[in-house]
N, CA, C and O atoms as a GROMACS GRO file, in nm:
protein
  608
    1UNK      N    1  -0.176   4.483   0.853
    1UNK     CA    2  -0.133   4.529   0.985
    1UNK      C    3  -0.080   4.412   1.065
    1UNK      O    4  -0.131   4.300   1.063
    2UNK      N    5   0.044   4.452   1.146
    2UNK     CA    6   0.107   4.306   1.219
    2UNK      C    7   0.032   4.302   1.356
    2UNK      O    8   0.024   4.406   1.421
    3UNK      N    9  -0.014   4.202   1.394
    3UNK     CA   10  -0.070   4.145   1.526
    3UNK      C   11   0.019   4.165   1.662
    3UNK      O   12   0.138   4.191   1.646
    4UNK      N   13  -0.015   4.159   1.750
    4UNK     CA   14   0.087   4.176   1.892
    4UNK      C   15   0.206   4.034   1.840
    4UNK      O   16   0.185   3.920   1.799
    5UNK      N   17   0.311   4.100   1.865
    5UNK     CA   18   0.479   4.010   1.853
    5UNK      C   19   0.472   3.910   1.745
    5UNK      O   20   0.517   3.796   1.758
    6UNK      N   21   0.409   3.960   1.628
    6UNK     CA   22   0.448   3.921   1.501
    6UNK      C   23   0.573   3.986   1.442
    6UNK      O   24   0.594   4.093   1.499
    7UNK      N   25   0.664   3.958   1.348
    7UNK     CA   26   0.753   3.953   1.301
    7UNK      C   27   0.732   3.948   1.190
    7UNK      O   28   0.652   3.862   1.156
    8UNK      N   29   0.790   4.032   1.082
    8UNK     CA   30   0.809   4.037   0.943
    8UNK      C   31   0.960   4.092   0.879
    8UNK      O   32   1.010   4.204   0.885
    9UNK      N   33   1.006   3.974   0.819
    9UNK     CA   34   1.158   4.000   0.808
    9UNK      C   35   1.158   4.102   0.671
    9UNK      O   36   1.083   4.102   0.573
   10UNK      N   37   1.278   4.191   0.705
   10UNK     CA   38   1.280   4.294   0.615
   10UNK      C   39   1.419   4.208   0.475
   10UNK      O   40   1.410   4.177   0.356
   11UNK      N   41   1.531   4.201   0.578
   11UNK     CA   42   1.604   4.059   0.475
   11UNK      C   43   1.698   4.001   0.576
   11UNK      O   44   1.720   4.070   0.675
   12UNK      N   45   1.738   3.922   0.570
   12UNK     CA   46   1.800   3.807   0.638
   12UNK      C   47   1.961   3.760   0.584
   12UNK      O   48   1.957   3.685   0.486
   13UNK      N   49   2.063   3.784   0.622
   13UNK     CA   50   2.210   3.726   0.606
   13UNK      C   51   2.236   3.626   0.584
   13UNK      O   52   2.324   3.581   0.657
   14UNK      N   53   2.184   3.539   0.485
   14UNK     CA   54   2.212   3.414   0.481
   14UNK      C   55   2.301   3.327   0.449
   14UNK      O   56   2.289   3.205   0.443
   15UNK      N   57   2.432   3.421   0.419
   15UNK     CA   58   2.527   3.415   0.412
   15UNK      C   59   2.636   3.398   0.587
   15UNK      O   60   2.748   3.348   0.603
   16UNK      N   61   2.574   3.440   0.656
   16UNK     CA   62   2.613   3.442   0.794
   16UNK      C   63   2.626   3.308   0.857
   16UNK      O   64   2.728   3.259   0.905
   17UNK      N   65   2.463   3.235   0.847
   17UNK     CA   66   2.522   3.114   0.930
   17UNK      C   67   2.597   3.000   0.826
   17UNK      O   68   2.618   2.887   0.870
   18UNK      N   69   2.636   3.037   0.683
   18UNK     CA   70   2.737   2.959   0.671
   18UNK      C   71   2.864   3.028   0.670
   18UNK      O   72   2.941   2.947   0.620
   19UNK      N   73   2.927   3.134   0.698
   19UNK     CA   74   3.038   3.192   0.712
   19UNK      C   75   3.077   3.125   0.878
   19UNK      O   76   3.174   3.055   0.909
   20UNK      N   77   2.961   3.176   0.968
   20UNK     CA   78   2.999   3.142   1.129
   20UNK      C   79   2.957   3.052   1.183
   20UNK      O   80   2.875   2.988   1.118
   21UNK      N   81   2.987   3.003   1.318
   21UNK     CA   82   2.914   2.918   1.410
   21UNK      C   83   2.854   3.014   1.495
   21UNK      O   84   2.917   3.099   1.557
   22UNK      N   85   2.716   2.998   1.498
   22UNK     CA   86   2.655   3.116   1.586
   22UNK      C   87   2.651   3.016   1.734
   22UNK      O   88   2.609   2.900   1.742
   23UNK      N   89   2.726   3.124   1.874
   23UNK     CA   90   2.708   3.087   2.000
   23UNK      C   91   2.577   3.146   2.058
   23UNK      O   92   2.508   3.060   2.114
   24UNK      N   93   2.529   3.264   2.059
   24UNK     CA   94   2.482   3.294   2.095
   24UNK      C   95   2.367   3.440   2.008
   24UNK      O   96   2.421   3.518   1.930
   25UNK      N   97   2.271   3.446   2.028
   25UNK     CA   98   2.212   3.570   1.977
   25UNK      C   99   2.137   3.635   2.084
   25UNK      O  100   2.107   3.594   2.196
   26UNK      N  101   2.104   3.788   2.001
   26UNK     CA  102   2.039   3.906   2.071
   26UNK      C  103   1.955   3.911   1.971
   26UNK      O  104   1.947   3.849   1.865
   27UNK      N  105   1.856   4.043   2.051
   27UNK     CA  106   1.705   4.088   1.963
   27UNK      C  107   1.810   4.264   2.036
   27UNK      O  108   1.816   4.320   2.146
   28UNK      N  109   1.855   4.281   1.932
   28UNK     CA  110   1.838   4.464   1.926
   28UNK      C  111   1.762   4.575   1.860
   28UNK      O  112   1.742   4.572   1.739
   29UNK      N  113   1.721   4.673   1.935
   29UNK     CA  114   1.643   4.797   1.838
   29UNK      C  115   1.783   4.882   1.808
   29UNK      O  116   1.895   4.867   1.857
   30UNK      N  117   1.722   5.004   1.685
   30UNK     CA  118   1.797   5.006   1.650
   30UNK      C  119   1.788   5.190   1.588
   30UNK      O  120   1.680   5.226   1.541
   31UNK      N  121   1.884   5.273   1.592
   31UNK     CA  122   1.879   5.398   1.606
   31UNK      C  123   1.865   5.429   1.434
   31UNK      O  124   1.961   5.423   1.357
   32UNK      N  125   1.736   5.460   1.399
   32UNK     CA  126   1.734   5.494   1.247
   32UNK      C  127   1.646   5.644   1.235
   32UNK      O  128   1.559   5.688   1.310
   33UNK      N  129   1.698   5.694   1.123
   33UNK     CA  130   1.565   5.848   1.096
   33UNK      C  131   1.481   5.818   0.996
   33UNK      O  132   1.492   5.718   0.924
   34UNK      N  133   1.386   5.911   0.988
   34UNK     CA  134   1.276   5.861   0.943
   34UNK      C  135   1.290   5.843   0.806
   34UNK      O  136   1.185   5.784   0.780
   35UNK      N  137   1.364   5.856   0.679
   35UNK     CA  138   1.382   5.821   0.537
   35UNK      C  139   1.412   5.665   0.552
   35UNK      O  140   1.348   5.594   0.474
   36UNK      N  141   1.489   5.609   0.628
   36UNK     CA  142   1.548   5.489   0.669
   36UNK      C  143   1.446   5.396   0.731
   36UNK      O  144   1.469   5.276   0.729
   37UNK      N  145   1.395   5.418   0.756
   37UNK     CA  146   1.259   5.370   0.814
   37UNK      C  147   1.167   5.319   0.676
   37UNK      O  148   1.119   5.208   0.655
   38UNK      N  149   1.163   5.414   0.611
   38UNK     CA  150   1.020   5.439   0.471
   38UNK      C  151   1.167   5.391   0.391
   38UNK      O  152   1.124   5.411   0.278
   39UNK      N  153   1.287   5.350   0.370
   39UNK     CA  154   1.333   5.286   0.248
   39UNK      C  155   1.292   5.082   0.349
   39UNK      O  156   1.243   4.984   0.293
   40UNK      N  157   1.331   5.092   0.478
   40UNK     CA  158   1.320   4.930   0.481
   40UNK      C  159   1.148   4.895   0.488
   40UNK      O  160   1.112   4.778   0.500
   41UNK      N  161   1.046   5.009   0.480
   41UNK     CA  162   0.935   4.995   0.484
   41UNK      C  163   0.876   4.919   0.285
   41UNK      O  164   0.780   4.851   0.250
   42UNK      N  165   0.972   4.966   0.222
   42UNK     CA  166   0.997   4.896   0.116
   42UNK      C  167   1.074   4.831   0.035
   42UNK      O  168   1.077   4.825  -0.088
   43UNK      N  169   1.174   4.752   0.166
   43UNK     CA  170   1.240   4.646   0.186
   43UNK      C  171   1.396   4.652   0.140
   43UNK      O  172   1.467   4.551   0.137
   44UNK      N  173   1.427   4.745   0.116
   44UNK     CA  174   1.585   4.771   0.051
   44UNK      C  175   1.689   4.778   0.151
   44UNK      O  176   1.734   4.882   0.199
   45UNK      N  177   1.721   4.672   0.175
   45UNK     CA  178   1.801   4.673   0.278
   45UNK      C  179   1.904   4.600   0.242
   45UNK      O  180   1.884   4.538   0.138
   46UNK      N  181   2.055   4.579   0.312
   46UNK     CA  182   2.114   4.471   0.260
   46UNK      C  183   2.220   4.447   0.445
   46UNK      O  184   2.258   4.529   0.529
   47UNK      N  185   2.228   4.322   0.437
   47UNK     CA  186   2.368   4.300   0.572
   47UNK      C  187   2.450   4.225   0.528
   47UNK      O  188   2.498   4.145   0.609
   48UNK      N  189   2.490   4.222   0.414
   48UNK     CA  190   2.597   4.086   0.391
   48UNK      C  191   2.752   4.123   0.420
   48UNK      O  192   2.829   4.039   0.468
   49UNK      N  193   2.792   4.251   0.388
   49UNK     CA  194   2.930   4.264   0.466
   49UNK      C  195   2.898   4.316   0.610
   49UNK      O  196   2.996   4.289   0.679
   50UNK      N  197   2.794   4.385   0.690
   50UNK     CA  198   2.838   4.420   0.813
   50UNK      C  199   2.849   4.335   0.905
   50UNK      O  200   2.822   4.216   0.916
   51UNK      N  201   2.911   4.445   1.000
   51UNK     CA  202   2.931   4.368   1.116
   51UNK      C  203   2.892   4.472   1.242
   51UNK      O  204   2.850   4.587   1.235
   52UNK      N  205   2.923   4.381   1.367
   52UNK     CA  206   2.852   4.465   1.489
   52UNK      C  207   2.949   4.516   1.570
   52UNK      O  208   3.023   4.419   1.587
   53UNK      N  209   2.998   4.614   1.635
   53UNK     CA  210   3.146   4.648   1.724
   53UNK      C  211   3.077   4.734   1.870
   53UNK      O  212   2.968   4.782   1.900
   54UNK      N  213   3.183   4.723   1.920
   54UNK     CA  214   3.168   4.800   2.039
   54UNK      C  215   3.278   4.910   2.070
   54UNK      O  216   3.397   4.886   2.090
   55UNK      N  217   3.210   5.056   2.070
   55UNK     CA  218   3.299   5.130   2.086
   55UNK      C  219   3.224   5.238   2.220
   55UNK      O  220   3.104   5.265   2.219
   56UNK      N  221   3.294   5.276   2.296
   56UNK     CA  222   3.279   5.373   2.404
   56UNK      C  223   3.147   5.320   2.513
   56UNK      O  224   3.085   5.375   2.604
   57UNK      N  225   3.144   5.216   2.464
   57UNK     CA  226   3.028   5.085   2.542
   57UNK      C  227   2.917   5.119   2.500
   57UNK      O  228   2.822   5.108   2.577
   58UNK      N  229   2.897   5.167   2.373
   58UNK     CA  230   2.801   5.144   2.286
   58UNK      C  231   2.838   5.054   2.188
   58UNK      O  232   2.956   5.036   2.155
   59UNK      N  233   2.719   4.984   2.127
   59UNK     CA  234   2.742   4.866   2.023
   59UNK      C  235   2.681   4.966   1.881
   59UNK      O  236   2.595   5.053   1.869
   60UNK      N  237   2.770   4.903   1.794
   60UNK     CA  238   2.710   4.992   1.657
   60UNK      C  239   2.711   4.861   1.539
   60UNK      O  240   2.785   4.763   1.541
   61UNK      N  241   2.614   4.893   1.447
   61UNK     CA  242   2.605   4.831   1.327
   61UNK      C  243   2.674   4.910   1.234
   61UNK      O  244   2.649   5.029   1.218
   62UNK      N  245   2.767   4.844   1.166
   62UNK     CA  246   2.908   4.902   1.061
   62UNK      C  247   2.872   4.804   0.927
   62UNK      O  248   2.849   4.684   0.911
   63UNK      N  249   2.880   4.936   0.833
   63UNK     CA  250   2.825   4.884   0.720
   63UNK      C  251   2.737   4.813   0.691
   63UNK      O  252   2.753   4.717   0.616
   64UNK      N  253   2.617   4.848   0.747
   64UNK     CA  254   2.495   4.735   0.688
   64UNK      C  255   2.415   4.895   0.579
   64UNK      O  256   2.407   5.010   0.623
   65UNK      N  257   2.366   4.846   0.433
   65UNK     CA  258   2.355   4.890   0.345
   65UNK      C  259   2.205   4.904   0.367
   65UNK      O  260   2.137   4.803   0.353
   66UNK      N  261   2.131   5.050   0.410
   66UNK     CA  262   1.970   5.090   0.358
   66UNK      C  263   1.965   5.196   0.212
   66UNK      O  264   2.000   5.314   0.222
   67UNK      N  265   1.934   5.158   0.127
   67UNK     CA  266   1.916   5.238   0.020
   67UNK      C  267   1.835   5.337   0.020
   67UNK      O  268   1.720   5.321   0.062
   68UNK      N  269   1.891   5.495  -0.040
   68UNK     CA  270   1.816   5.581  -0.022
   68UNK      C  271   1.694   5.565  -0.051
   68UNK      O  272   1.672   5.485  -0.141
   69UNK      N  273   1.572   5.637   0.017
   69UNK     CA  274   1.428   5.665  -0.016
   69UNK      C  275   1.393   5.715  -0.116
   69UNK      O  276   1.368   5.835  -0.114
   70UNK      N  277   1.381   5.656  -0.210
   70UNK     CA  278   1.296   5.742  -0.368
   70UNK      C  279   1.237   5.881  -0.375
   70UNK      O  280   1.258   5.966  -0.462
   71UNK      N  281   1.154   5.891  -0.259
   71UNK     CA  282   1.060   6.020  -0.232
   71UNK      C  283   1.110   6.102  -0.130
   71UNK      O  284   1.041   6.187  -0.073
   72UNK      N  285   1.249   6.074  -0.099
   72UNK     CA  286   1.342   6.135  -0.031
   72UNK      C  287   1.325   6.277  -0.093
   72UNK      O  288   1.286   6.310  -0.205
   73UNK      N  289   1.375   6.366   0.036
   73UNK     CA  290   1.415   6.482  -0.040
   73UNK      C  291   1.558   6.510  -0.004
   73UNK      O  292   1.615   6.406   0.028
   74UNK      N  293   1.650   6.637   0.004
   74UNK     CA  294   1.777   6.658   0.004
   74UNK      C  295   1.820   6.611   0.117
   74UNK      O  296   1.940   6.583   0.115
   75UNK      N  297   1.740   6.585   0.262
   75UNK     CA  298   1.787   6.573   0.371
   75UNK      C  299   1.766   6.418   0.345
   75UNK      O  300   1.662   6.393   0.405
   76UNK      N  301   1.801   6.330   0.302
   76UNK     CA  302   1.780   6.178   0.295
   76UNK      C  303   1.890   6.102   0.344
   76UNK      O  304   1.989   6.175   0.347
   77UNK      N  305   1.910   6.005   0.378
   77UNK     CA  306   2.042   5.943   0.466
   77UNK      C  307   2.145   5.888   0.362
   77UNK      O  308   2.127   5.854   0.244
   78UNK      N  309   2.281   5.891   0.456
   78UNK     CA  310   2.363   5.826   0.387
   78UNK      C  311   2.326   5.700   0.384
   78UNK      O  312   2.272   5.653   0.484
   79UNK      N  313   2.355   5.592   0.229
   79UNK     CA  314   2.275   5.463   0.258
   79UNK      C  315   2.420   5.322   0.371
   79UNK      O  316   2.387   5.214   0.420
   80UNK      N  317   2.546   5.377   0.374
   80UNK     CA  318   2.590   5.266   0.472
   80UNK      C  319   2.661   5.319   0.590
   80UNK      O  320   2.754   5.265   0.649
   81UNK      N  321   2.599   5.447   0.620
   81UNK     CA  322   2.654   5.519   0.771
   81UNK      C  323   2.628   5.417   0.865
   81UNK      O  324   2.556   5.320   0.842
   82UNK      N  325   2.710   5.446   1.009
   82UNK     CA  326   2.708   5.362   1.100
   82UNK      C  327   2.609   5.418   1.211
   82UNK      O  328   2.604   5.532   1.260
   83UNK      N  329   2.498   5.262   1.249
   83UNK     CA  330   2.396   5.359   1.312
   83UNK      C  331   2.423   5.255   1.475
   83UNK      O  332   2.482   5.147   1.479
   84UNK      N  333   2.377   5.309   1.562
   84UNK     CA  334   2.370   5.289   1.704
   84UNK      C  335   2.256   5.144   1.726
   84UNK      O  336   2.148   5.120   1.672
   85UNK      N  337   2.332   5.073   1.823
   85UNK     CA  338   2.218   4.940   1.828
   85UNK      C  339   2.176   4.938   2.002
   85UNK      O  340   2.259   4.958   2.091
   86UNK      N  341   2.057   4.916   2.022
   86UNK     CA  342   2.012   4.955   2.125
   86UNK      C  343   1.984   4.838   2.229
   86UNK      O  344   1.880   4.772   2.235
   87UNK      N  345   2.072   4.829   2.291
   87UNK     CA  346   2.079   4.690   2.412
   87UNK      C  347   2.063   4.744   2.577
   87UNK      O  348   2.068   4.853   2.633
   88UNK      N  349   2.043   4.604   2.619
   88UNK     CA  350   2.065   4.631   2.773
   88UNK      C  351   2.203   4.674   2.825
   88UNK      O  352   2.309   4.667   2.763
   89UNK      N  353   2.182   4.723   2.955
   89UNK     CA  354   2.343   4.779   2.987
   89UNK      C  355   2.411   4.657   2.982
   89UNK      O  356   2.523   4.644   2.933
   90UNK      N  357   2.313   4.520   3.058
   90UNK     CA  358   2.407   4.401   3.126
   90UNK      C  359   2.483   4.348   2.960
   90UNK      O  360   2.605   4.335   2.945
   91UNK      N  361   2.375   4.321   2.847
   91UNK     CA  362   2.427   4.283   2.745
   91UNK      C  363   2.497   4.386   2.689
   91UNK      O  364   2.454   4.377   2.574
   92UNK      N  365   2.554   4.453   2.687
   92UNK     CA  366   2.684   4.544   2.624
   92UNK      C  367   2.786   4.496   2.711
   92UNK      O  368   2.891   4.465   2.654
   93UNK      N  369   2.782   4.482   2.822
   93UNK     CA  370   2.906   4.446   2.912
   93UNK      C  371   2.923   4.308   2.887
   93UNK      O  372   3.043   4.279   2.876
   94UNK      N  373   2.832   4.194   2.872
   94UNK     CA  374   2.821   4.083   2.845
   94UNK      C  375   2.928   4.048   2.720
   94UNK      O  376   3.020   3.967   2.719
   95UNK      N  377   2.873   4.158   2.597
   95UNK     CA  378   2.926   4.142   2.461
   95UNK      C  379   3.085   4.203   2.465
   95UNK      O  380   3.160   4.178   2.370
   96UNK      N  381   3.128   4.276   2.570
   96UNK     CA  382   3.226   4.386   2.546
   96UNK      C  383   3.326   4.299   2.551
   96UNK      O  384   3.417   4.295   2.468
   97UNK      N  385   3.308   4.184   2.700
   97UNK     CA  386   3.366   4.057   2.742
   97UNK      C  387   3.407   3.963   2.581
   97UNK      O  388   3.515   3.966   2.522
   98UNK      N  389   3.328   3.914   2.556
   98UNK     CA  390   3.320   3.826   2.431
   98UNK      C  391   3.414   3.863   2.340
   98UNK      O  392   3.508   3.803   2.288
   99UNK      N  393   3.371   3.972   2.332
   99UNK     CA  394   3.440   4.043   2.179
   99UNK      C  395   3.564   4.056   2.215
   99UNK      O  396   3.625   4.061   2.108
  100UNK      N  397   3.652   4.065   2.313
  100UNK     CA  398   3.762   4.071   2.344
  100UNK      C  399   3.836   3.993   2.329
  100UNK      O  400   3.955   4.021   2.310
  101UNK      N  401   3.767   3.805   2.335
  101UNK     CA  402   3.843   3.696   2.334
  101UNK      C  403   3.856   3.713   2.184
  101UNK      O  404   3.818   3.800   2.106
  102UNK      N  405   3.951   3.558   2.166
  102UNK     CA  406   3.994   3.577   2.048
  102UNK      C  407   3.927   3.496   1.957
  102UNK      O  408   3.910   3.378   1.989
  103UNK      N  409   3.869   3.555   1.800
  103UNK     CA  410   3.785   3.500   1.714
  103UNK      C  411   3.669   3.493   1.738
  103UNK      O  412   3.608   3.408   1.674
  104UNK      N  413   3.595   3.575   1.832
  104UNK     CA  414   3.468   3.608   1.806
  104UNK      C  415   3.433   3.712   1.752
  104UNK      O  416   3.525   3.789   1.722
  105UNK      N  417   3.311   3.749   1.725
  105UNK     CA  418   3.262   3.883   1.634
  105UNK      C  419   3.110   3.873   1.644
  105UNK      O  420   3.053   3.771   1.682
  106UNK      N  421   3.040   3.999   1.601
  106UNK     CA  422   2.942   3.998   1.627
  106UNK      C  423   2.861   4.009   1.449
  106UNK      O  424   2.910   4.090   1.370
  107UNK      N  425   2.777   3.948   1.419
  107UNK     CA  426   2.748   3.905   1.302
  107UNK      C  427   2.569   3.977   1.271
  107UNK      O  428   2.484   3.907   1.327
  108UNK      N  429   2.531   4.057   1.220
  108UNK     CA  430   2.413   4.041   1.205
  108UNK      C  431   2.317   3.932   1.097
  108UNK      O  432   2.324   3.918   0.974
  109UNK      N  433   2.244   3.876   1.179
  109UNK     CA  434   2.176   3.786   1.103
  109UNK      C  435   2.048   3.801   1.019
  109UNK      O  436   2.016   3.728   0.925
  110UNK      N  437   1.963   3.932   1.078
  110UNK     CA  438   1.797   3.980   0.995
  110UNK      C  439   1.794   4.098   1.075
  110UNK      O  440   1.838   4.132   1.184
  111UNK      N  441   1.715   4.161   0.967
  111UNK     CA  442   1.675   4.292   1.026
  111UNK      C  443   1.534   4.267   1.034
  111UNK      O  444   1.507   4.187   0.944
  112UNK      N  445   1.426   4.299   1.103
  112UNK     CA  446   1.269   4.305   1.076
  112UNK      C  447   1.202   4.395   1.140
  112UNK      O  448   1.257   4.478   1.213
  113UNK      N  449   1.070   4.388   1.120
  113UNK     CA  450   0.980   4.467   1.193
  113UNK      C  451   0.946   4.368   1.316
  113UNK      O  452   0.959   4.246   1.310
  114UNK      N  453   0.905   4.433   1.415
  114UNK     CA  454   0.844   4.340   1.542
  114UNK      C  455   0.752   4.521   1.648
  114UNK      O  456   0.791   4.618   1.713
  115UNK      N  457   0.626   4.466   1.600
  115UNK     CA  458   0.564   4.554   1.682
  115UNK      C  459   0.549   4.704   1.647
  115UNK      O  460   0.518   4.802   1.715
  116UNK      N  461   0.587   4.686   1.488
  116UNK     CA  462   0.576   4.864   1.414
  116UNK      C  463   0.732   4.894   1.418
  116UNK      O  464   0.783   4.975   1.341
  117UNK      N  465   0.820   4.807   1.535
  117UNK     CA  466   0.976   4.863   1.602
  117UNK      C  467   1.094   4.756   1.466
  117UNK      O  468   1.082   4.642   1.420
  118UNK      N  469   1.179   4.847   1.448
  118UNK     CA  470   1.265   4.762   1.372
  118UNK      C  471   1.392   4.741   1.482
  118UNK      O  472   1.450   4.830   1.545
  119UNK      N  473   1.425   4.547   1.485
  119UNK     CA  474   1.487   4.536   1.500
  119UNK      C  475   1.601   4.434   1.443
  119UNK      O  476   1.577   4.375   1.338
  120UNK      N  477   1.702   4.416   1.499
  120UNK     CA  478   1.807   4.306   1.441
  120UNK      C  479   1.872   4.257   1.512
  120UNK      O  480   1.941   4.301   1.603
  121UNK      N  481   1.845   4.095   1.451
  121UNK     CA  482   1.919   3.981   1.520
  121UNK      C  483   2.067   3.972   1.512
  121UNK      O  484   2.138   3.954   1.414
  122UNK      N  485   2.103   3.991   1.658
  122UNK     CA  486   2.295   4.009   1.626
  122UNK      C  487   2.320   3.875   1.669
  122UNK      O  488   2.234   3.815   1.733
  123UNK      N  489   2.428   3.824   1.641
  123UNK     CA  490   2.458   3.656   1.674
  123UNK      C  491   2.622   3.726   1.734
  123UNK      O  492   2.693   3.807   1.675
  124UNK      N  493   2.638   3.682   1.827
  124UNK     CA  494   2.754   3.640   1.841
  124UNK      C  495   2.836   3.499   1.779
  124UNK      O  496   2.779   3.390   1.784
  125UNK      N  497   2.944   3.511   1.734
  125UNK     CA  498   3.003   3.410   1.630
  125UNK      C  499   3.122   3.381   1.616
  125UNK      O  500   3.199   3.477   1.608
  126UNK      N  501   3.167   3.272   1.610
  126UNK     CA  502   3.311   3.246   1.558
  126UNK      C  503   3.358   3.197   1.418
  126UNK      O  504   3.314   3.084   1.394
  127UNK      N  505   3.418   3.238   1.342
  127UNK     CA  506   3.453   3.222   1.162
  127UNK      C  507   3.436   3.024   1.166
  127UNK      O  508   3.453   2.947   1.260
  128UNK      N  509   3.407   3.003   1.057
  128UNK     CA  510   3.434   2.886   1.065
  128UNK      C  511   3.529   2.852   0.963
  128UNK      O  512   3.521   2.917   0.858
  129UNK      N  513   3.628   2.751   0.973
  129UNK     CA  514   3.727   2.734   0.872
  129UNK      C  515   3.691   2.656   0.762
  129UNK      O  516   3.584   2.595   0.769
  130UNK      N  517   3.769   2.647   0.651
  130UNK     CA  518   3.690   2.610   0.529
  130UNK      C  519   3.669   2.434   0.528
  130UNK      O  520   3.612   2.385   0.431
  131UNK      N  521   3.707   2.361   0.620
  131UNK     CA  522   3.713   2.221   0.640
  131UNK      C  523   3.560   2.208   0.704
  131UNK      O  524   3.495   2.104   0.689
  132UNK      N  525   3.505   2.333   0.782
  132UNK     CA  526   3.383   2.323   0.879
  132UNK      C  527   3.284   2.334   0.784
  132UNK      O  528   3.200   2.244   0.774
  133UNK      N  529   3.282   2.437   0.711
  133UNK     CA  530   3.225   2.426   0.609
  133UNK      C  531   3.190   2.328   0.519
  133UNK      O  532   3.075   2.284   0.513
  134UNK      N  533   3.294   2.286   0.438
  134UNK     CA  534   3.242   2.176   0.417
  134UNK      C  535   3.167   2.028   0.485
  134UNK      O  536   3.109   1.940   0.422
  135UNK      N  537   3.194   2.039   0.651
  135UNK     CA  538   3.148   1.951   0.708
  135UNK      C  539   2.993   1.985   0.683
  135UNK      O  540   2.919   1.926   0.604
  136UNK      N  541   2.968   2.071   0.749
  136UNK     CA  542   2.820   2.158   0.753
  136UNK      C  543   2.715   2.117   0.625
  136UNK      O  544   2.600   2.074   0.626
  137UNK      N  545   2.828   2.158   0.489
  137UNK     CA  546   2.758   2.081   0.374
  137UNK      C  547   2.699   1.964   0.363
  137UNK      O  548   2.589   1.926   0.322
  138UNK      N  549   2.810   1.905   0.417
  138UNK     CA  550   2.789   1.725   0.348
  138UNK      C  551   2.704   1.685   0.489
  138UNK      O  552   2.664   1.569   0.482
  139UNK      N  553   2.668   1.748   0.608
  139UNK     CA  554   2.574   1.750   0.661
  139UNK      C  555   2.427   1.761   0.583
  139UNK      O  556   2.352   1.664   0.590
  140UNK      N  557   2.400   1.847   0.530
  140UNK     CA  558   2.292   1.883   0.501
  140UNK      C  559   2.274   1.819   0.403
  140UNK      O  560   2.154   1.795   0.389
  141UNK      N  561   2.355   1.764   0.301
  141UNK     CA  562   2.301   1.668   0.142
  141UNK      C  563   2.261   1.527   0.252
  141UNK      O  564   2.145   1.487   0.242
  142UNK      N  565   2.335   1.469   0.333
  142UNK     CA  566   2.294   1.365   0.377
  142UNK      C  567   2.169   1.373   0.462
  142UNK      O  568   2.099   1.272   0.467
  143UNK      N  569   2.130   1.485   0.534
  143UNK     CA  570   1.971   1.506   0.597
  143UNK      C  571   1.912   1.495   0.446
  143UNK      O  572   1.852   1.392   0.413
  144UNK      N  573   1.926   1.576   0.378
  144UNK     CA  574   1.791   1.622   0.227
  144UNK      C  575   1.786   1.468   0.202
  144UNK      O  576   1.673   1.423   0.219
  145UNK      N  577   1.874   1.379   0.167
  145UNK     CA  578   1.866   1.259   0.072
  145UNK      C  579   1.780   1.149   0.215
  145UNK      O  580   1.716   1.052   0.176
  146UNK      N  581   1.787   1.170   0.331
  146UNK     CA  582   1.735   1.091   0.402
  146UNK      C  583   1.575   1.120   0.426
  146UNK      O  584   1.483   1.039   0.437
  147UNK      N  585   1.573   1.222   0.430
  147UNK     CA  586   1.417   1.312   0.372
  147UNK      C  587   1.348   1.258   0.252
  147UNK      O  588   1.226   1.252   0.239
  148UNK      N  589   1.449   1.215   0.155
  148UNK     CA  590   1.386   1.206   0.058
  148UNK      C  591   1.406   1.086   0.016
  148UNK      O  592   1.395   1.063  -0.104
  149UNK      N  593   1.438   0.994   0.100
  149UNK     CA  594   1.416   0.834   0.106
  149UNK      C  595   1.290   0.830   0.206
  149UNK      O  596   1.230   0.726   0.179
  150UNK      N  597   1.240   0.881   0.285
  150UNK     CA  598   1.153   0.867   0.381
  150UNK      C  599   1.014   0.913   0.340
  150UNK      O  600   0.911   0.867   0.389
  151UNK      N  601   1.019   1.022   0.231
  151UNK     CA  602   0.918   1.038   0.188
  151UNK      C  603   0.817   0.974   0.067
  151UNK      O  604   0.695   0.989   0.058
  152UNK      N  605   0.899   0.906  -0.017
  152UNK     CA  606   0.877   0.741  -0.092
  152UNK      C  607   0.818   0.680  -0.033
  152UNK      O  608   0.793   0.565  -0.069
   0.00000   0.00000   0.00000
């Protein structure tokens, strides 16, 4: 059983923060039925192509992949329908702004449990080009190897 504002990640995009530069993130809930619920209750989830949009000043999650429920019966969900993400008014207007300029997007980063409630971390983001990338890399071999001169 999870404790008051424990967190248990269902799966995580980890493909995201090396695709983007994350500016900014949200904590959204998130509009699911109950088969969808009992498939991420046994972790089948996937976010590696979606993404987050804003349409009619609601924000939606597009294409993020829950696999049907095993013990489903005929009424069981489609597994990459587009479901509703549940924000403040100020942050939809906040994001509506953003998303407008040019080369941002909204990225999901984890889906989890928090409080029995499933929610997901949306990042606001800009692509990074393939030169950044590699910067980012040769960042991180030179932290690991300095780690591992320090720990000798």
């Amino acid at each position: 059983m999870l404790k008051q504002d424990e967190e248990k990640n269902i799966t995580v995009n980890r493909k995201a923060r090396h695709e983007y530069a994350i500016i900014q993130t949200y904590e959204a809930g998130i509009a699911l039925v109950g088969t969808e619920v009992k498939a991420l209750r046994q972790g089948k989830a996937n976010l590696v192509d979606s993404y987050g949009t804003v349409r009619n000043n609601e924000v939606w999650l597009i294409s993020a992949h829950i696999s049907e429920y095993t013990q489903g019966n005929i009424n069981n969900h489609i597994p990459t329908r587009d479901r509703k993400l549940l924000l403040n008014r100020s942050e939809i207007r906040k994001l509506i702004g953003k998303t407008k300029e040019k080369g941002l997007t909204l990225v999901p980063l984890r889906l989890y449990f928090k409080n029995g409630k499933v929610k997901v971390e949306l990042a606001l983001a800009k692509g990074k080009k393939v030169y950044d990338k590699r910067e980012s890399i040769a960042k991180k071999d030179l932290q690991r190897d300095q780690e591992r001169k320090f720990k000798y």
